[in-house]
N, C-alpha and C positions, 0 to 999 in steps of 0.2 A: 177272413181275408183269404184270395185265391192264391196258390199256393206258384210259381215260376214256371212258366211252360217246358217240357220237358222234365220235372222232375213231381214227385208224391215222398208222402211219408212213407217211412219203411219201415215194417214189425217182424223185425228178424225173430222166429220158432230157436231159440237156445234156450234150453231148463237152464237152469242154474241153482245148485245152493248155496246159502249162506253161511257165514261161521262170524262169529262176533268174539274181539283180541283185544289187548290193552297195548296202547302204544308204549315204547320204552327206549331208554336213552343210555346211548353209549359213551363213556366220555374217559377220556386217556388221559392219568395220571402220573403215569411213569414212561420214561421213553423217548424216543426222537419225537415222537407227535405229540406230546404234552399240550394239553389244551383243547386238543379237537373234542368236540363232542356232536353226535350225531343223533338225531331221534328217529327209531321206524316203526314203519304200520304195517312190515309185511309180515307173510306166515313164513318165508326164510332168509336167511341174512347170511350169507358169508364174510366171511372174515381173512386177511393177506394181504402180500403186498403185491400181486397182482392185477394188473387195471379192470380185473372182468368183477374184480369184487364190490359187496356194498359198500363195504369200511376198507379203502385202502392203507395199510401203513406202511414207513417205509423205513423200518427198525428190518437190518441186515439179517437177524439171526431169526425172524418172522417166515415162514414158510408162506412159498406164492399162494399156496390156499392152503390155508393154515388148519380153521377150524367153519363151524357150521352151528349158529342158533336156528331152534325151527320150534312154532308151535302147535301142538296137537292139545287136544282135549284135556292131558294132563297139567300141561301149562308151557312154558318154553327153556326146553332141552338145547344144551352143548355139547356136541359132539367135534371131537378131535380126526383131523380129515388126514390123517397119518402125517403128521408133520415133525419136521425133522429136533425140534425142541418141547414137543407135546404142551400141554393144556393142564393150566392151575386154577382151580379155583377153590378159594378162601382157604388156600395150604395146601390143599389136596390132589395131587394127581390124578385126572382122570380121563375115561375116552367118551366118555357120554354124563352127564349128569344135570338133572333139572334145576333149576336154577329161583333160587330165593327172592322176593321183592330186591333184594339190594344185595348185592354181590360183586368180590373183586375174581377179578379174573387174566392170568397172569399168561401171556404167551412170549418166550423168548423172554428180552430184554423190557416189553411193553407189557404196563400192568393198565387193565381198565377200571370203569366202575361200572356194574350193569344195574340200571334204578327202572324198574319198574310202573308205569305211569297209571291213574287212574283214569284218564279218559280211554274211550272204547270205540273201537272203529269195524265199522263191517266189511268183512271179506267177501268177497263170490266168488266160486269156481264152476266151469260149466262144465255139466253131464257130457257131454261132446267132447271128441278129441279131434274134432275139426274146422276151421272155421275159414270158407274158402279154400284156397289152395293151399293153408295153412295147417298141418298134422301134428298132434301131440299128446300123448295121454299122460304125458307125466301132470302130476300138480300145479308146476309153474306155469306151463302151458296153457294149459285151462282157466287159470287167476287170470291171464293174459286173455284170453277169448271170450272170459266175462266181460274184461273191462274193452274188449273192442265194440261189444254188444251195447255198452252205455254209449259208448264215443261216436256212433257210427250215425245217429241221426242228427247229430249236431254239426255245425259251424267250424267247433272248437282247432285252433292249432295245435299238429300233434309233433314232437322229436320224438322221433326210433331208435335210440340207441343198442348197440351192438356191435361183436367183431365182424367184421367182412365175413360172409356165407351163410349168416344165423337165419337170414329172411325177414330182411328190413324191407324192401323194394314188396315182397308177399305181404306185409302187413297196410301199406300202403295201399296197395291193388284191392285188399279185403273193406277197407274204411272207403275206398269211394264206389267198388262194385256193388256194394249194400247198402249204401248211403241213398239220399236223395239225388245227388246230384250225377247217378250214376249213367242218366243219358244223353249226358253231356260230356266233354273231352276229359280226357285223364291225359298230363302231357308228364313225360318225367327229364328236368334238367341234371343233367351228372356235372356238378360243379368241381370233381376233379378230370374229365374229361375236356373242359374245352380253355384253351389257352387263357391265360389273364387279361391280353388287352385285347381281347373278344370277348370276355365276361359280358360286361355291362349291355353291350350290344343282342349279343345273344338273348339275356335275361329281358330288358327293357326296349329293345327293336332300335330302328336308326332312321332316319331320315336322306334323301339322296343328298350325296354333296356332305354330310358331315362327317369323311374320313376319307382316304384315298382308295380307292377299291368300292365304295358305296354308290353303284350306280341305279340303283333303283329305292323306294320305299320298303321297308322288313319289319314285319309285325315280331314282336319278340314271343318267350316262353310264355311270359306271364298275360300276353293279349290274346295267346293262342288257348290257352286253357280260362276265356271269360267263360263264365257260367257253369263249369268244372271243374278239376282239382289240379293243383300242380305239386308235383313230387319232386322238392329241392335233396337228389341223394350227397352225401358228400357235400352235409353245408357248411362243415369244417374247414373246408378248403377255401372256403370265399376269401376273395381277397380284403384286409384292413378297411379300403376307400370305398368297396360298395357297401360294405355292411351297412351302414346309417342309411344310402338310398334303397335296401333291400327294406327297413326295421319303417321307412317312412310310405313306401307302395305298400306295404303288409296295412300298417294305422290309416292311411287315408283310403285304402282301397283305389287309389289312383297312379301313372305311372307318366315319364314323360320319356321317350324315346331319344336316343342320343342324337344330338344336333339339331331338335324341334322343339319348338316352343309350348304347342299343345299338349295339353295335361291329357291324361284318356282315362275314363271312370271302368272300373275293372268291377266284375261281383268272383273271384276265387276262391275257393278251398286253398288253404295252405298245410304240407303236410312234407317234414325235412328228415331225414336222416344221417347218422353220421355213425362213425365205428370211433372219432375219438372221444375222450375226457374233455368234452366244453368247458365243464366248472374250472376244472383246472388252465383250460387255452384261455378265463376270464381270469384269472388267479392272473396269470403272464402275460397279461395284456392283448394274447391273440388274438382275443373273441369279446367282444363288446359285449358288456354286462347286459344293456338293455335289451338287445335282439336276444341273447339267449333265454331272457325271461318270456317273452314277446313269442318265440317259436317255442319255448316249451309250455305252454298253458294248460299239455297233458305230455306226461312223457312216460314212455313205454320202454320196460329193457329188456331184451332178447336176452335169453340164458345161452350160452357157449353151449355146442351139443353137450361135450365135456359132463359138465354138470348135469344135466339128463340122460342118461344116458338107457334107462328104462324107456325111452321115447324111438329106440334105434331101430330093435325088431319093425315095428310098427313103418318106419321112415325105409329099411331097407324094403321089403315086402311091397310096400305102397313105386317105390323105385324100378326093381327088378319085373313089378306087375305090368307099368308101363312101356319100358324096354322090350316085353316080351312082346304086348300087343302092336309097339309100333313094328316091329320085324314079324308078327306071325306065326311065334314060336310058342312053346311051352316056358315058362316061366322055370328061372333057376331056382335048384334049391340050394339053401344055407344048412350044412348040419349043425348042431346043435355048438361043439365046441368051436366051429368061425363065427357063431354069432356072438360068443361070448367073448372073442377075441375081439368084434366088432366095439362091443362096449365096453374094452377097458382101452380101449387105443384114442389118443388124446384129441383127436383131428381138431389142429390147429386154424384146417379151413372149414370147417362146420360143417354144416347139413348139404353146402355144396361141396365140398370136398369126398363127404362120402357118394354124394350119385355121381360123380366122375368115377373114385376109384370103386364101386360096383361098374359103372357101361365100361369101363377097359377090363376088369376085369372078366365079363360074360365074355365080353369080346375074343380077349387072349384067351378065354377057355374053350373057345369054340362051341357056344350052344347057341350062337346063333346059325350055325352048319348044321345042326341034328338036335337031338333029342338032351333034354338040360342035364348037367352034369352040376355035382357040389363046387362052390367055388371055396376058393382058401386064403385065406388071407396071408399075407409075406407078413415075417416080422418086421416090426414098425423100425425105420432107418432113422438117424438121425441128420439134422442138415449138412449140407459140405461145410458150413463154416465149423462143426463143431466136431466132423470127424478126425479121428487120429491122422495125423501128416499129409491134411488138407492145404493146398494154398488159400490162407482169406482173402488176398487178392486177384482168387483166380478169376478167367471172364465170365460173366452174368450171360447165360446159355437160352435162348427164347425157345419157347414151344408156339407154335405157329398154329397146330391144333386147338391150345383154347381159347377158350373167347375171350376180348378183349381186356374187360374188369380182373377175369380170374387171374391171368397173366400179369398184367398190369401190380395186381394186390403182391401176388409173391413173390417179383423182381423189386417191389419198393423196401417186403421185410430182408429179405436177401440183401438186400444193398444196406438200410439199414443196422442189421446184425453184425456183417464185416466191418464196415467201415466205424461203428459208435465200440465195435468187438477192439479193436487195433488201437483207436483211439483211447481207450483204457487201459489198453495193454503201453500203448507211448506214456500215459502219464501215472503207472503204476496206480490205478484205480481212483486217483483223484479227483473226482464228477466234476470239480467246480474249475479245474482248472481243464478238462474237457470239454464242458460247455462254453469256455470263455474262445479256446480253438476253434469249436465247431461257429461260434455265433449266434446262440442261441441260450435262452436264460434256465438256468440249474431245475429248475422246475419242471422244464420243459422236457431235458432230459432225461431226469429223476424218469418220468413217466415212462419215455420212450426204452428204457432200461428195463422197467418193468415190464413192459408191453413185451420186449424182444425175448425178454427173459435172458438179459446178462448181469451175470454176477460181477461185480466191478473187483473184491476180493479174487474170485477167478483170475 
């Protein structure tokens, strides 16, 4: 069969090796999460109760990232990721120690069981530490640019999960630039960018005469990208009422425009990303069970730089190369202790957070005037909501400089932080009777707690 005009098969040149693991199941026996149990198939697992983790919990006395299972050759190791009530297992204190078929293992107030499984599953990791505009040599990285290497000739719907900065929107760009379908349109909709009662329109087009301001026919997102890819970012934010006509254009590959009767046969890639907890926004009713199964048919998760932080040399260097070239200059150098400053600093906005503060950085140092000089990095500041005899009410201050996502990202936690900050502070740490002020179900907050990183005890 002839294969879609404009597009061929694509044999993307990535080595890869393989490693062959035994799946194994996590399951909470003591503790506020009694009952969860979770099975994985990766070579590393974090552990905490913040959202960037595999195994969320949300036992109080549980460190945001608590501890770390990882397997090598010897078998799979836990390691204690300096947390503030350390790592038990089967009595024993420890900060590193490999781990038996069956083992309990005690952090804070939460005790687990770690069992060991017999079935076996193969890993890949690519010789490469680049895939696209995508750079990494850490491990995780490359587990990830194996698996874009399978993903990228296929059909398959992909979710990106990730915080804001980590390079959801790059992984996307990588899956249809290599893909088949790569010479045809890549269209990308920011479903927190466009208002709610333009959603539907926007996404699925309109017909003249079905709304007041509709004076012509509008091909939508999903018409504009037939025969290529559409990158739904931020499909979190979709509203309640479209999700079932998003979950029914996805299944029938057809769409009907607002105020027109005609159905229109679509051939799309679909390819979503999001930075929040879907599982949990279906737990609370946010997010329709079905569509979350539906778009994630492959799901992919970006490691917080945070967590690789052996990846930074690499990411600065690759940064500072191209800032030099677009200005014409010699390239800055990093001595040795900013870089290691570089990677223990937490950057809360990821891999974009640091190429902002590198180009102001070169910038305020002046080597784009002369000849490169060492840059330094400032000791890392804490937010205004959390500094000593801050107002948390003070006003939310715009930088007009950055672009509109990055902006946008850190006035929502900013606002966030104060206002959920205060809110616990009015109900002397109460969640539930917080949540019921704010409007929103305990779960929902539980997360956003964690995500902001407030202590309700605080």
């Amino acid at each position: 069969m002839s294969e879609p005009e404009g597009t061929r098969t694509v044999h993307i040149d990535l080595p890869v090796d393989s490693m062959k693991l035994r799946k194994y199941t996590l399951r909470v026996v003591e503790g506020p999460d009694k009952g969860m149990s979770r099975t994985f198939e990766r070579r590393q697992v974090y552990l905490g109760t913040g959202p960037d983790n595999h195994l969320v919990l949300t036992d109080p006395t549980v460190s945001r990232t608590h501890a770390r299972i990882q397997f090598d050759p010897a078998g799979y190791k836990i390691a204690d990721e300096a947390s503030k009530n350390g790592v038990v297992v089967s009595g024993m204190r420890v900060t590193g120690a490999y781990l038996p078929a069956e083992a309990r293992i005690q952090l804070g107030q939460t005790t687990l069981v770690f069992s060991l499984g017999s079935e076996e599953v193969e890993l890949s990791i690519a010789r490469e530490s680049r895939f696209g505009r995508l750079l990494g040599q850490s491990v995780e990285m490359r587990e990830i640019f194996a698996m874009l290497k399978r993903v990228v000739p296929t059909d398959a719907t992909v979710l990106i999960e990730g915080e804001s900065g980590t390079g959801k929107e790059l992984v996307a760009e990588a899956l249809h630039q290599f893909g088949p379908r790569r010479a045809r349109p890549f269209i990308v909709f920011d479903c927190s960018a466009v208002p709610r009662e333009l959603m539907e329109s926007e996404l699925f087009g309109h017909v003249r005469g079905a709304f007041t301001g509709a004076v012509r026919d509008r091909i939508g997102a999903m018409e504009e990208a037939h025969g290529g890819t559409l990158f739904l970012d931020e499909v979190g934010e979709l509203p309640p009422d479209l999700q079932p006509k998003l979950l029914r254009a996805i299944e029938k590959q057809e769409i009907k425009p607002v105020g027109g009767n005609r159905r229109v046969q679509l051939d799309v890639r679909i390819l979503c990303a999001t930075n929040r907890d879907l599982e949990a926004e279906v737990e609370t009713g946010n997010f329709r069970q079905d569509l979350f199964y539906r778009l994630g048919v492959i799901r992919i998760q970006l490691p917080p730089l945070r967590k690789r932080p052996e990846d930074i040399p690499m990411l600065a260097d690759h940064f500072l190369g191209e800032l030099a070239a677009r200005h014409g200059v010699p390239a800055a150098r990093l001595s040795y202790d900013t870089m290691e400053r570089l990677k223990g600093h937490p950057w809360p906005g990821n891999v974009r957070e640091l190429r902002n503060f590198l180009e102001r950085s070169v910038i305020l140092a002046g080597a784009l005037q002369g000849a490169a000089k060492p840059l330094e990095l400032p000791p890392p500041t804490r937010t205004a909501s959390r500094r000593e005899g801050a107002d948390p009410d003070e006003v939310l201050t715009i930088d007009f400089d950055q672009p509109f996502k990055d902006e946008k990202d850190r006035l929502v936690s900013s606002f966030e932080t104060r206002y959920f900050g205060r809110l616990l502070k009015r109900t002397e740490g109460n969640v539930s009777k917080a949540a019921r002020i704010a409007g929103i179900h305990r779960k929902s907050l539980e997360y956003l707690l964690r995500q902001r990183d407030l202590d309700r005890d605080e």
